[in-house]
C-alpha positions in Angstrom: -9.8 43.6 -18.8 -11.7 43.2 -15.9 -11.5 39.4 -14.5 -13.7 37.2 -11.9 -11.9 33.7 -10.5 -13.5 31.0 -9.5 -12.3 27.7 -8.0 -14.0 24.4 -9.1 -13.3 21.0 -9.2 -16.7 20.0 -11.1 -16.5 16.3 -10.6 -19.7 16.1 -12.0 -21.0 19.1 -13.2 -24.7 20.6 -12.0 -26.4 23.7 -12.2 -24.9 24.9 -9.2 -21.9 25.7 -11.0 -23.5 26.9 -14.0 -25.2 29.8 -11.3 -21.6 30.8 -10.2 -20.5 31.2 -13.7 -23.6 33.1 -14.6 -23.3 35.3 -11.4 -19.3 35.7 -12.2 -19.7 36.5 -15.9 -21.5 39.8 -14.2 -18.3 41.0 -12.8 -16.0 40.3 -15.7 -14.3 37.7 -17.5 -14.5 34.6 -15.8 -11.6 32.6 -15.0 -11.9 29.3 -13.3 -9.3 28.1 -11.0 -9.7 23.7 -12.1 -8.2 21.8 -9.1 -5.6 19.3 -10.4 -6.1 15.8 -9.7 -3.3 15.6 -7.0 -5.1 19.5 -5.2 -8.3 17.2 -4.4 -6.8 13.9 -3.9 -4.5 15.2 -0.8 -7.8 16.5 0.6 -10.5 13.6 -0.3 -11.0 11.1 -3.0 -9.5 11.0 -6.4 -12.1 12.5 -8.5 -14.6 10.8 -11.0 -13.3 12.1 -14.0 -9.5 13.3 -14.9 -8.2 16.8 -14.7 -8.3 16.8 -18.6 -11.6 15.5 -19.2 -13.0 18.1 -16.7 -11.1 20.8 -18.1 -12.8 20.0 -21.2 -16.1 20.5 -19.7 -15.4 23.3 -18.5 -13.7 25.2 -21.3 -17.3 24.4 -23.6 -19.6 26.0 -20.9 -20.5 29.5 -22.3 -18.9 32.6 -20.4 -15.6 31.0 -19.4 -13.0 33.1 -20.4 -10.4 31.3 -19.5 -9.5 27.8 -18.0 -6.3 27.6 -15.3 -4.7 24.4 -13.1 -5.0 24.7 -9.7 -2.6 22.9 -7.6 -3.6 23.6 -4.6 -6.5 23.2 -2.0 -6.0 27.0 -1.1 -6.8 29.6 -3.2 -3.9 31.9 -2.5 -1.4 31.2 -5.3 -3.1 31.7 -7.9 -5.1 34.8 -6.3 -1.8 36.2 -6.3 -0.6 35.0 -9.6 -3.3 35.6 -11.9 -4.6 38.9 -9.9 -8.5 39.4 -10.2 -10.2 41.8 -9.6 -13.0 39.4 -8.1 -13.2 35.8 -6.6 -16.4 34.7 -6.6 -17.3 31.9 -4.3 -20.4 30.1 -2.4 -21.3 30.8 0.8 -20.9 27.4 1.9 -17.3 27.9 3.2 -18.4 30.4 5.7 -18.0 27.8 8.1 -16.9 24.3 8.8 -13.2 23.2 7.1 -13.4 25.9 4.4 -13.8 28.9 6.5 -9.7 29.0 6.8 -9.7 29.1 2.8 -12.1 31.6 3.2 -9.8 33.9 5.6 -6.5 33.1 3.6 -8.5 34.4 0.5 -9.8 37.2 1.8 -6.3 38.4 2.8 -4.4 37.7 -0.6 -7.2 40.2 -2.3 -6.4 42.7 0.0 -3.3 43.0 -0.7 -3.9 44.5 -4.3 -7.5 45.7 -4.0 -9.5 42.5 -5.0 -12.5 41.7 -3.6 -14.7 39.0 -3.0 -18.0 38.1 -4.3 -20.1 35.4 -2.5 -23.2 33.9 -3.5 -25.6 31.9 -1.6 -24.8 28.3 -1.9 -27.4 26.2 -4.3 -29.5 24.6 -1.8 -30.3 20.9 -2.8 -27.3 19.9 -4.6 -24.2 18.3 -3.8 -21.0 17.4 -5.9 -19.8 14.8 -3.0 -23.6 13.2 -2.3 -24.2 13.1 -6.3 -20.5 11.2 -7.1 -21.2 8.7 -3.8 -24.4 8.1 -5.7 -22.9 7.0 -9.1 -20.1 5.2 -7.0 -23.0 2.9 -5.1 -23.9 2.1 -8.6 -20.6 0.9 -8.9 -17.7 1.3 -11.3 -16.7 -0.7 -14.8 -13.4 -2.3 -15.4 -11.7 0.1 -17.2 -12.3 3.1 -14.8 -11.2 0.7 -12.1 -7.7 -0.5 -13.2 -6.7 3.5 -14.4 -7.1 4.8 -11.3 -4.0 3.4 -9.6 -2.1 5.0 -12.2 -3.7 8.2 -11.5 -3.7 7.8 -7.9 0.8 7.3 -7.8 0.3 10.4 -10.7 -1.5 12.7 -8.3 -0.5 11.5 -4.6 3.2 11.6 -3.2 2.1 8.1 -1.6 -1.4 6.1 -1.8 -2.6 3.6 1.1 -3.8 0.5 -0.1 -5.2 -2.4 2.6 -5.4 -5.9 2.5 -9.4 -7.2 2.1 -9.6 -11.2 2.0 -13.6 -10.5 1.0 -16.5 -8.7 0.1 -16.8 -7.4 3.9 -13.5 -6.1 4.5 -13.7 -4.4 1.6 -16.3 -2.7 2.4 -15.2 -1.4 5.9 -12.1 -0.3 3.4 -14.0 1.3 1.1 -16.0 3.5 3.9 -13.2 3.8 6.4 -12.5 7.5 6.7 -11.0 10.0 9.4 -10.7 13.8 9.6 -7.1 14.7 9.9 -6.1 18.6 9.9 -9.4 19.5 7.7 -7.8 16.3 5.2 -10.4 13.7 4.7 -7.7 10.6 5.1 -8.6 7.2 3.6 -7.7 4.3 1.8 -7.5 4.5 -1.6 -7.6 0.8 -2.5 -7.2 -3.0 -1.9 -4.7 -5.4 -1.7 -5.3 -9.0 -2.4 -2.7 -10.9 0.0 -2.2 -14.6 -1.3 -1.1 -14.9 2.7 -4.8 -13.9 3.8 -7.1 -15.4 1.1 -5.4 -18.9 1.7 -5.8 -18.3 5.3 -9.1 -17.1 5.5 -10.2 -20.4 3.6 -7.6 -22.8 6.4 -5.7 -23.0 3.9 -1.4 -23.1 4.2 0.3 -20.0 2.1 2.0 -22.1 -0.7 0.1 -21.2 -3.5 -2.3 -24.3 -2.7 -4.9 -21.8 -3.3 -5.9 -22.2 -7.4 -6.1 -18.8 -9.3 -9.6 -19.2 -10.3 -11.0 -19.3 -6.8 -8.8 -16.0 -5.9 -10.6 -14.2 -9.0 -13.7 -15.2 -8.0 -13.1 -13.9 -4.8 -11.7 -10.7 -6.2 -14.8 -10.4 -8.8 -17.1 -11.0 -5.8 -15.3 -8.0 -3.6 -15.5 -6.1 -7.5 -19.3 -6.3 -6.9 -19.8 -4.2 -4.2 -16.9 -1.6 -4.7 -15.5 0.5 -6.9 -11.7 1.2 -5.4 -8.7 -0.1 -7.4 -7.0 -3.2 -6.0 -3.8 -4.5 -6.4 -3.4 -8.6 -6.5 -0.3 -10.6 -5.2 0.4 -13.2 -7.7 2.9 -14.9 -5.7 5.6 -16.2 -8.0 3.3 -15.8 -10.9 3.6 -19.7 -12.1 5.1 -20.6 -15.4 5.6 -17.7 -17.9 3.0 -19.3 -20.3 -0.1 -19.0 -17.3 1.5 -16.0 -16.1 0.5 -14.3 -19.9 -3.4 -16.3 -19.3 -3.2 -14.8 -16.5 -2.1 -11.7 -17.0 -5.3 -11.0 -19.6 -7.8 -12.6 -16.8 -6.5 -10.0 -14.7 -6.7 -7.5 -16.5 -9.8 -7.8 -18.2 -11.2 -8.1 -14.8 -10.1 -4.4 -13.5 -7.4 -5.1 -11.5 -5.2 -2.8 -11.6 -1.2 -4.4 -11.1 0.1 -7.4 -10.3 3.0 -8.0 -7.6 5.4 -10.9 -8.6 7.7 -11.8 -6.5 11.4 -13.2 -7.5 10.9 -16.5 -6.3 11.2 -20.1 -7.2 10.2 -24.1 -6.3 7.2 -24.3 -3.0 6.2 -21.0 -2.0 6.7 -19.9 1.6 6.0 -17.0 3.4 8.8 -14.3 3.2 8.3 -13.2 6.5 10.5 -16.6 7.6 13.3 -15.4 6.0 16.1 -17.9 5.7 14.2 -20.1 8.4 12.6 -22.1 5.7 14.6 -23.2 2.2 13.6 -20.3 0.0 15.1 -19.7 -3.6 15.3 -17.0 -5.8 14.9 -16.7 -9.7 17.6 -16.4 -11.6 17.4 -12.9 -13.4 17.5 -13.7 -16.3 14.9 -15.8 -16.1 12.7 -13.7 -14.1 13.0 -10.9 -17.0 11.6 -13.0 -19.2 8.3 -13.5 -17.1 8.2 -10.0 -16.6 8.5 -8.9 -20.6 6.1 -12.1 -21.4 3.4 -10.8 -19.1 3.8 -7.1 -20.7 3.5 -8.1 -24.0 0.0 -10.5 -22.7 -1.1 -7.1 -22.1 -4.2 -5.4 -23.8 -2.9 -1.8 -22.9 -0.4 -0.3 -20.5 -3.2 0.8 -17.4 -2.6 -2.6 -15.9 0.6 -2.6 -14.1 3.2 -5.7 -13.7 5.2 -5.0 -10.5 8.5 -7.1 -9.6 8.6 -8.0 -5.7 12.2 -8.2 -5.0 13.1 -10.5 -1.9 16.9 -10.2 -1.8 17.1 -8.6 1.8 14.4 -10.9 2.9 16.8 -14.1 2.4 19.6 -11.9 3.4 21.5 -12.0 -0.3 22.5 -8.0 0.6 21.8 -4.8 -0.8 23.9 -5.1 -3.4 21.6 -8.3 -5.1 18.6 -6.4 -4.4 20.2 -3.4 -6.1 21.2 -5.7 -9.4 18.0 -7.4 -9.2 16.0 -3.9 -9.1 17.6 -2.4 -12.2 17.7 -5.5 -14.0 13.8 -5.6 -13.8 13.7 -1.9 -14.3 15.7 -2.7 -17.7 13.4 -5.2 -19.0 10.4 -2.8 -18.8 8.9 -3.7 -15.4 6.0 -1.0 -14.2 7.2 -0.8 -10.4 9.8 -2.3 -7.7 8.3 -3.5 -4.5 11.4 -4.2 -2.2 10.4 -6.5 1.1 12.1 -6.3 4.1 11.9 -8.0 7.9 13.8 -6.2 9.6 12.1 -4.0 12.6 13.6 -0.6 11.2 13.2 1.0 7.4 16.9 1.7 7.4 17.9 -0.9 4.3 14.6 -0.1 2.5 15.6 3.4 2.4 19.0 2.8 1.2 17.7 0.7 -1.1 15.3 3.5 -2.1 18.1 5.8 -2.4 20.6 4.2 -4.9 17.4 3.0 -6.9 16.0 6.5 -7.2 19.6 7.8 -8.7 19.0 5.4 -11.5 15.3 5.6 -12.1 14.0 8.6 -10.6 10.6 8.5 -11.3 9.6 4.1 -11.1 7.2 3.3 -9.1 8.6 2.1 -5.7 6.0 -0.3 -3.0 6.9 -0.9 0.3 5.2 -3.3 3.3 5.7 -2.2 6.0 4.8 -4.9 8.1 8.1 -5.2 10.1 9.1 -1.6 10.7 5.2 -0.8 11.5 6.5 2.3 13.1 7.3 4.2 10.3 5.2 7.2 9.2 3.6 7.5 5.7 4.9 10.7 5.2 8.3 9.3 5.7 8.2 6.8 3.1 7.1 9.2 0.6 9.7 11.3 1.8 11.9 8.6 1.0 10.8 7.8 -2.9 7.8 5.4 -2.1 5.0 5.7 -3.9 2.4 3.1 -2.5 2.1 1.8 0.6 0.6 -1.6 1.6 -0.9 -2.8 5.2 -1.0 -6.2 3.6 -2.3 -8.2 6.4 -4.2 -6.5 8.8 -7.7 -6.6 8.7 -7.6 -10.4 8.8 -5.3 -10.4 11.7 -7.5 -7.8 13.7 -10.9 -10.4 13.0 -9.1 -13.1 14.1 -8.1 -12.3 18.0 -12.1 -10.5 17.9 -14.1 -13.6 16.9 -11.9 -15.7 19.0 -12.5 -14.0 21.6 -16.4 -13.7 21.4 -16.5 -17.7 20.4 -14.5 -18.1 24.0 -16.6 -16.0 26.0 -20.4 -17.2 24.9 -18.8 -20.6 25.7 -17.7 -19.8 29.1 -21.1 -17.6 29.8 -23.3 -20.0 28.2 -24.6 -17.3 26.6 -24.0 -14.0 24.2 -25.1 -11.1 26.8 -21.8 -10.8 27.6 -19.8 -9.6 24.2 -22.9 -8.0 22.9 -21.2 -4.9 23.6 -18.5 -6.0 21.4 -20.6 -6.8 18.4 -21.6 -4.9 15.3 -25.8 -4.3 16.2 -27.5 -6.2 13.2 -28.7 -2.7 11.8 -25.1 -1.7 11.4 -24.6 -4.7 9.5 -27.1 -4.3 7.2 -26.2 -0.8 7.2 -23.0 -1.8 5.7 -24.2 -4.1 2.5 -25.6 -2.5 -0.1 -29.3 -3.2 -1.4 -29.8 -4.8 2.1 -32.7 -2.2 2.9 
């Protein structure tokens, strides 16, 4: 049997994949090569549609022999493990951040007498530029709160940044570098009760009514269409926890972060410099199984916040609290920390992982700001949060600017710091 591979992610599928098959299907059988959920989301963002549901597509387009996962950017593993006796590709990776693929390709064939077959690229049509389109139009609820489950499924770690409003979000949303031929990003929000009460003047003590932080959140919903994760504080009473559990949900957020706290909430970051008290455990459990069971289906996620080593109660009460919570059905374990190094939160990660392997584990790593992503994921984490920054970085900048046009008399002098109107308007949708 005489085979032709191809490689596809088909997102959203056009007839620039349908001319591949149609070209392949002249060389053989065709077997397409579907990249996996985690293959495309270690290179750009999660795609649109599941590996399952594009699978499906796939398998029901006529002249595909056979459909095959693959798990990896490059092509070579499979080259080598399924053996064609063509690859068929565009010629759109001629240059630019393919062309390595290209050369890595190129050499696997040789080595049993494949060879490769390249087409010219379908001019006028673009997988990326036709999924940022549907994405301006925005997303729905559902899609929304699945995809953080997805993204700890298909990423050893996901980045998620704190946005107070509808602008930081955006610059969240769009804010993208080019690292090593990776497209690197953030792949959601998080909603800090910290910086929504501060951006409002307002103390962090839970002073800030739920309702208005929904609103908030629904308003940043309106113009994006990345998952978000929202910090509940204690979470209130068990019985508005469940209300709000649904409100949440229903909504498209995607988990909730409790934290195992009692009486006038303070910031965590002054430790035992404040009177702080923790739940009982018991106690706490319950909340956790109540807002579970308020649940409509399992994509929204309740996560415990554990705050043992913040009020310096040890590892070993973070390590009893943690598999407590894990025992009463909780979706993931965010342990905090103040310290300047990640050396407890990784022996906390440690013990935890030899009991639940595979629980989701959150980190902040405000403190120890010089640890590397790839360390923590290293280390068991599977989300990361920069739960604080953007509002911190806009505070020093329109201080600044306020001082100077007062000590100028006028604005010529921080225009150069500014955003030019055009980029503003750049950055809101609909604004042209």
């Amino acid at each position: 049997m005489v085979t032709a591979y191809i490689g596809m992610t088909v997102d959203i599928l056009h007839h620039g994949h349908v001319n591949i098959i149609e070209k392949a299907r002249e060389y053989g059988d065709v077997i397409v090569g579907l990249l996996t959920d985690s293959a495309v989301a270690d290179h750009k963002r999660l795609p649109y549609l599941t590996y399952e549901h594009r699978k499906k597509i796939i398998e029901n387009i006529s002249g595909v022999t056979q459909v095959v996962p693959q798990e990896e950017w490059d092509y070579v593993s499979n080259i080598k493990k399924y053996r064609p006796d063509y690859m068929v590709h565009g010629t759109d990776w001629l240059e630019g951040p393919l062309a390595p693929l290209r050369v890595r390709a190129i050499s696997a064939l040789n080595e049993y007498g494949g060879r490769l077959i390249e087409i010219p690229y379908t001019d006028g049509v673009s997988s990326n530029e036709m999924a940022s389109q549907l994405r301006a139009l925005g997303t729905t609820p559902d899609i929304r709160r699945k995809t953080l489950k997805r993204l700890i499924a298909a990423k050893p770690i996901s980045r998620f940044i704190e946005a107070h409003n509808p602008i930081s979000a955006l610059i969240a949303e769009h804010a993208h570098v080019d690292v090593d031929g990776k497209v690197r990003q953030f792949d959601g929000f998080w909603s800090s009760s910290l910086t929504d009460s501060a951006a409002r003047g307002k103390p962090d003590i839970e002073a800030l009514e739920i309702n208005s932080r929904l609103q908030n959140i629904n308003d940043i919903f309106d113009v994006t269409t990345k998952p978000l994760i929202m910090d509940a504080d204690t979470g209130g009473k068990i019985q508005h926890f469940e209300l709000n559990v649904r409100t949440m949900e229903r909504l498209g957020i995607s988990a909730t972060i409790i934290e195992d706290k009692t009486g006038l909430k303070k910031n965590s970051l002054f430790g035992n410099d404040v009177v702080q008290t923790q739940e009982d455990v018991d106690v706490f459990c319950d909340k956790i199984r109540a807002g579970r069971a308020a649940r409509v289906s399992d994509d929204f996620m309740i996560i415990a916040r554990i705050e043992s080593l913040i009020l310096d109660k040890g590892m070993g009460d973070a390590i009893e609290r943690a598999l407590a919570y894990a025992d009463s059905g909780v979706d993931g374990i965010m342990i905090h920390s103040r310290k300047k190094t990640p050396d407890e939160v990784f022996e906390f990660s440690r013990i935890f992982r030899q009991n639940f392997p595979h629980l989701p584990l959150v980190c902040v790593p405000t403190s120890y700001n010089e640890v590397k992503e790839h360390e923590l994921a290293n280390h068991g984490f599977n989300v990361v949060i920069y739960a604080n920054h953007l509002l911190r970085s806009a505070y020093p900048a329109m201080k600044q600017v306020a001082h100077e046009i007062l000590r100028n008399g006028r604005s010529a002098e921080v225009e150069h710091e500014l955003l030019s109107i055009n980029e503003v308007i750049e950055l809101i949708p609909g604004s042209k």
